[in-house]
N, C-alpha and C positions, 0 to 999 in steps of 0.2 A: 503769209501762206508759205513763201520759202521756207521761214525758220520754224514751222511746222512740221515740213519735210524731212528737214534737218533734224530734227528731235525726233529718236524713235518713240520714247516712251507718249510725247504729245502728237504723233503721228496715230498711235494705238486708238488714244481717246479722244483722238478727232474722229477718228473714225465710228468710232463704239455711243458717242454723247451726240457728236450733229448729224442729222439729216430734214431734210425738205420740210417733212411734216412738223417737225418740234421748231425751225429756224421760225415757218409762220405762225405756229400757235403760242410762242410763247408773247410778243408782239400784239396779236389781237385780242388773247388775256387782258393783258394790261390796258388797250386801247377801250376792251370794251370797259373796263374798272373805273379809266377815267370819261368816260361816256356816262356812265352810271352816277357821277358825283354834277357833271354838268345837269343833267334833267332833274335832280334832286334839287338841287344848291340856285336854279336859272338864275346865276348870277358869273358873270366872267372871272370876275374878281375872286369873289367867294369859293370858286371851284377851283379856282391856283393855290386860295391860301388853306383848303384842303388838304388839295393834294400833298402841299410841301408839310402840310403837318404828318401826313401819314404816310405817302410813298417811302420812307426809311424803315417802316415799319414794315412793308411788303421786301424792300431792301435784304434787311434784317435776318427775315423768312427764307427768301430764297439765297442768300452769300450763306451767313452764319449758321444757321439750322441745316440747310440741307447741303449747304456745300462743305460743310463741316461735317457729316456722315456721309457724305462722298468723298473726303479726305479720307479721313476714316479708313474706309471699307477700302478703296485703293491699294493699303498696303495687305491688311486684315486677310480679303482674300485673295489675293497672292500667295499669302503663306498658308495661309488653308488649302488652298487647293495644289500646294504644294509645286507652285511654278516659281518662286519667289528666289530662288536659286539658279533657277537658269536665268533670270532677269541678272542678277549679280555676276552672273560668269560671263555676260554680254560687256563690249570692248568702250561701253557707253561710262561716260565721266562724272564724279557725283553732281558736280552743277547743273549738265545733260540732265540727271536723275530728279535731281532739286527740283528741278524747271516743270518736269514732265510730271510728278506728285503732285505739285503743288498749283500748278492749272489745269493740268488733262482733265484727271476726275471731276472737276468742279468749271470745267470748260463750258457747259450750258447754265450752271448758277453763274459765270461772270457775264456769261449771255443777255439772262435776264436783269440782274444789277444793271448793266450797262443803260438797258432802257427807262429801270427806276432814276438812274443820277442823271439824265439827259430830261425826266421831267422834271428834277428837282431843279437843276439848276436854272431850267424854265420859269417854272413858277417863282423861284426869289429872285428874279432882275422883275418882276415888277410890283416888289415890296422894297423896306426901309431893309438896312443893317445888311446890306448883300455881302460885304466882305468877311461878316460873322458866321455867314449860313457855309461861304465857300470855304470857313474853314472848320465847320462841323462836316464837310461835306469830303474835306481831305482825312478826319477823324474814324470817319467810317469807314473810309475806302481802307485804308491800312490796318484798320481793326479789323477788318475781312479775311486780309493777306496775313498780318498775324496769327488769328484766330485758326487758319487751315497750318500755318507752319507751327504750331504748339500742336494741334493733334497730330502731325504727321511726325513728329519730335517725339512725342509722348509714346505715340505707338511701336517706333523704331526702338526705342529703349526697352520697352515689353520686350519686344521682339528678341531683341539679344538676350535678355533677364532669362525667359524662358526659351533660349534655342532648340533645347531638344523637346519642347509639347508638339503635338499633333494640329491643338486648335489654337486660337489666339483670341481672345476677346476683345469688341472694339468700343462697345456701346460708354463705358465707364470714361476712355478720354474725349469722347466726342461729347458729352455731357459735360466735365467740367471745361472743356475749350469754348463751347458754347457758353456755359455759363458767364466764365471771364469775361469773352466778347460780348456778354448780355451789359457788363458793371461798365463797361469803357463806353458801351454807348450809351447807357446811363448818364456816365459820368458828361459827357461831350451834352444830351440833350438837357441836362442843368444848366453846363456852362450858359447855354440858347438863352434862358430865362435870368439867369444871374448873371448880366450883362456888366454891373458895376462891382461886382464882389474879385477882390483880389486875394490873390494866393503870394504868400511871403516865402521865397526860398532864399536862404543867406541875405535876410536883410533885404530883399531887391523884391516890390511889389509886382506880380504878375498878372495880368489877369488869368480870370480862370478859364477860360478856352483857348489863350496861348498855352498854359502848362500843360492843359490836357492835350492839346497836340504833339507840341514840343516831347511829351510821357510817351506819345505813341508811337510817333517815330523814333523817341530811343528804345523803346519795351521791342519794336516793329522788326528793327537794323537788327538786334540781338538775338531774338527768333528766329531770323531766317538765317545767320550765322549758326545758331546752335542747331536747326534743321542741316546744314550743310555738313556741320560737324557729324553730327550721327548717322549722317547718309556715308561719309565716308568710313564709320567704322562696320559699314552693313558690306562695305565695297573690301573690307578687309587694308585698311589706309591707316595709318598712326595721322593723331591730331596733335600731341604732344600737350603740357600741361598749361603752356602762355596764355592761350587764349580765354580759357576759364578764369585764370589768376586776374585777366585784365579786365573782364567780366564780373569778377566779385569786388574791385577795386574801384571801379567806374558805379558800380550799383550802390557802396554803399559809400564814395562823393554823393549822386544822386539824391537818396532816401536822406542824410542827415541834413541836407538842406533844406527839409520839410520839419525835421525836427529836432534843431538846433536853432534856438533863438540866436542870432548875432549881434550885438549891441553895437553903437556907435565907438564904444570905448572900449570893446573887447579887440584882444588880439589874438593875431594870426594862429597863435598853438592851442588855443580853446577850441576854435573851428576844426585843427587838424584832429585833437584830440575826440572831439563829436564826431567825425569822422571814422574814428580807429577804434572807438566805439560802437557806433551804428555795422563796421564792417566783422565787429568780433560777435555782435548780435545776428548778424543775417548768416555769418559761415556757419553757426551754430544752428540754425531752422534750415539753412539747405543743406547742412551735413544730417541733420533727420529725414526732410524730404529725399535725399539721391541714394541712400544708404536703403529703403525700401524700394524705391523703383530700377535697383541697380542689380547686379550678379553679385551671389559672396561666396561664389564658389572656391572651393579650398585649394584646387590644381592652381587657380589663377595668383593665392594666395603665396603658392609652393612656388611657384614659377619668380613671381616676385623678390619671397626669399634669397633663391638662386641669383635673381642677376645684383641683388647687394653682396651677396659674397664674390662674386666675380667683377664687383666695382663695373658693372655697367649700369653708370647713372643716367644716361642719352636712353635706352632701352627701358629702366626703370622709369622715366618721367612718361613716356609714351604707352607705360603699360597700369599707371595708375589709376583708379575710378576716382568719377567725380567726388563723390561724397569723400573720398581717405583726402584727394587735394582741396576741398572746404574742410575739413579739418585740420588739416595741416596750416589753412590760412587763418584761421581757428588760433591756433599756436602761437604765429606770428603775431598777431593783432592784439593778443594777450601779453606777450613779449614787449611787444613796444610798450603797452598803457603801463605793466608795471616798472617798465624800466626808466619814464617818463615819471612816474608817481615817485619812485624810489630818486631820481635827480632832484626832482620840485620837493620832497621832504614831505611826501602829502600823504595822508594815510587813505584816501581814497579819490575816487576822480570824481571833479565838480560837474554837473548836468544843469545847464539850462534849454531843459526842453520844453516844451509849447504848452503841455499840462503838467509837467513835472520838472520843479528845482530842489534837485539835493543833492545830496553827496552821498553816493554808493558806493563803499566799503571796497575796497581792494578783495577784501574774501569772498564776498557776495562773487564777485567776477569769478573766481577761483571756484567754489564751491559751483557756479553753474559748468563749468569748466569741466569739474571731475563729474558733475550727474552726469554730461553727455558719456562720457569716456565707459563710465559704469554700463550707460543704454545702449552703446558699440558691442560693447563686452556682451551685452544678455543677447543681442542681435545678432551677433557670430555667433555666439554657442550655439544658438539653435538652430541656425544655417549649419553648422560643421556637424552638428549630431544628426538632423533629421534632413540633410541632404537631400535625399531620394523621397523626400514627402510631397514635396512642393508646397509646404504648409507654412516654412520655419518661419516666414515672416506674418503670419497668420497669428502662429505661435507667441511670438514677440511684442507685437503689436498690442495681445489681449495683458502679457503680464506685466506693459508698459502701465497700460491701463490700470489695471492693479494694484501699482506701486504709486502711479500719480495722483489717483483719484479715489479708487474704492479704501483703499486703506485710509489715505490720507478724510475721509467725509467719517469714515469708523470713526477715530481717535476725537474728528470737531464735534461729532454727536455724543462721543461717550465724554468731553469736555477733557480730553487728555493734550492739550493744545502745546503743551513743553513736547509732546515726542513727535511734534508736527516736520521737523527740522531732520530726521533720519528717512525723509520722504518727498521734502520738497526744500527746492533752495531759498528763504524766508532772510528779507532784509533785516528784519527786527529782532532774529536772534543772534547769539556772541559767536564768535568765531571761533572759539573752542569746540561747543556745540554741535556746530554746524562741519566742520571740516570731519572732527573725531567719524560724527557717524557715516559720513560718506566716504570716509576712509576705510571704514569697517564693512563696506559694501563690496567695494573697490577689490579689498583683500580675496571676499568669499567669491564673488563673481570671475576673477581671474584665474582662481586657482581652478577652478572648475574650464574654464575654456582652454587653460594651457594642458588642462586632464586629458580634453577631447582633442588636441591637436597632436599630441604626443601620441595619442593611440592611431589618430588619421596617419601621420610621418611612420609610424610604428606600418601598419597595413596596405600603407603607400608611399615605398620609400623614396 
């Protein structure tokens, strides 16, 4: 209760989420539920091994569902109702802020969860596998905390994206933070049932409810770090660029451990090299992903400019977005494989992965290399022209589409499969082919974005 007190923001929605009437009814809810299963089930037994099957599911309802649109709405209306600036100009600290988002609102959903995990853990001490249930039951608990620190993250990034809108929409990240938090408890109640099935990461059999714990607390620790991140860019705070770097580095050791087979007789640069792989693969899907939920505003652009010609690179690394530093690590990871491929003598790097063993082409890498670079290029231009729409990535998005997919099903139907290559990065054509035409994209796309920045620098000098 002190640390309550202590906390404005969880002092607010102490106030606003508990009182007398909701502390009893949510409690006799649940009592009468499990009342309801004892008179059904007259069996003592029968009515525990119920409850533990379904109480995660009421769990479930009340954490991830509704306390996941009470994350949500928390920040949503705030800035709707236009008080979400005086909350920022308050002498409170982002962890203070951290603390208060991420439990005030959702202070009566941990209310009720509490009373769900106190029967659950009831009902599995007087069944087999108890140490299995307690650790589906740490699964969930952090899937919860997760689940509310990804939409309050999600939302906070809107938030800056569109600083000067009036409204803020919220329904779209509480739906997919829900969703995720739908696949992990998924994932944790298989593991229940797939008691003897093991997961191979580097070689080293796992089972499968340790990884999936193990996954959650590292997915969990990250979440609420990147929640505290964007809290302090809401507090007007630099984060600087280390921690995302050590974020894409730690995530993509992680992920290649799932899909890099490790042999007995493999060595240690195969593994690095699956590594520097898996890490030049995922900067490229979160340089797409942060690049639409990010700001591309041209001032921020110009600004950046300026501190490279003024050589302040401490000011430039703090003033970077994420999506330009996953491309940039992008860069790197592409730097090393070929500089590693070009020492080894090898014309492309070897993969053994879990359903695929081959050898991808050093240009294939390349050639995915320049498509992103090309899909930057169409995503600025239309940020830097249509500015003032709030559409550009509306924009972008649909001629993404266009170029990935409608064109490329044209050319498979009209059986024109050779000009498949000037539209999609394709393992199985030559590298002549393939580079030429995305070279010729590269050229037309630039030359038009450096049209519209010269005219932006021209009108705003």
């Amino acid at each position: 209760m002190n640390f309550i007190k202590m906390n404005s923001e969880l002092r607010k929605y102490y106030w606003f989420e508990i009182n007398a009437h909701r502390l009893i009814l949510m409690p006799i809810i649940l009592f009468a539920y499990f009342l309801l299963i004892f008179v059904i089930k007259h069996s003592f037994r029968g009515s525990l091994l119920t409850i533990r099957d379904t109480i995660m599911v009421i769990y479930f309802i009340l954490v991830m569902i509704w306390g996941g649109k009470q994350a949500s709405e928390s920040v949503v209306s705030e800035v709707n109702d236009h008080t979400w600036d005086s909350v920022r100009m308050t002498p409170i600290t982002p962890l203070e802020m951290v603390i208060g988002k991420l439990f005030g609102p959702t202070l009566f959903c941990w209310y009720g969860g509490l009373f769900c995990i106190i029967a659950y853990i009831i009902s599995i001490l007087f069944f087999s596998k108890t140490l299995l249930h307690f650790k589906f039951l740490g699964v969930m608990a952090l899937n919860g905390m997760m689940c509310h620190a990804v939409i309050i993250s999600m939302t906070l990034i809107d938030i800056q994206k569109h600083a000067s809108a009036d409204k803020i929409g919220h329904s779209t990240y509480s739906i997919l933070g829900i969703l995720f938090s739908a696949w992990i408890s998924i994932q944790g109640a298989t593991a229940l049932k797939k008691t003897r099935y093991m997961v191979e990461w580097y070689g080293t059999h796992v089972s499968y409810m340790d990884m999936v714990l193990l996954s959650v607390i590292f997915f969990t620790i990250w979440a609420l770090i990147g929640l505290y991140r964007n809290m302090r860019v809401q507090l007007q705070l630099n984060n600087g660029p280390w921690i995302w770097i050590i974020f894409l580095l730690t995530l993509s050791i992680y992920l290649s451990g799932f899909l890099f087979i490790v042999k007995p007789n493999q060595n240690v640069s195969g593994v690095v090299l699956g590594s520097l792989y898996t890490g030049f693969l995922i900067c490229l899907l979160l340089t797409y992903v942060m690049i639409f939920c990010e700001s591309k505003n041209s001032i921020d652009f110009r600004l950046m400019v300026q501190k490279i010609n003024k050589k302040q690179w401490k000011a430039l690394g703090n003033s970077l977005p994420i999506w330009l530093l996953s491309f940039l690590m992008s860069c790197f990871f592409l730097l090393i494989i070929l500089m590693s491929s070009i020492l080894s003598q090898q014309g492309g790097v070897r993969l053994n992965v879990a359903y695929f063993h081959s050898v991808v082409p050093l240009w294939l890498l390349l050639s995915l290399f320049c498509f992103l670079i090309r899909d930057i290029g169409i995503i600025l231009f239309f940020n830097f022209k249509n500015r003032k729409s709030g559409k550009a990535d509306i924009t972008s998005f649909v001629y993404l589409l266009i170029l990935y997919i409608l064109i490329p099903s044209i050319l498979f139907a009209a059986k024109w499969e050779a000009a498949l290559y000037l539209f999609l990065p394709l393992i199985d054509t030559s590298m002549l082919l393939s580079m030429v035409g995305i070279m010729i994209q590269l050229a037309l796309v630039y030359i038009l974005l450096i049209d519209v920045w010269n005219k932006i620098t021209v009108n705003h000098p």
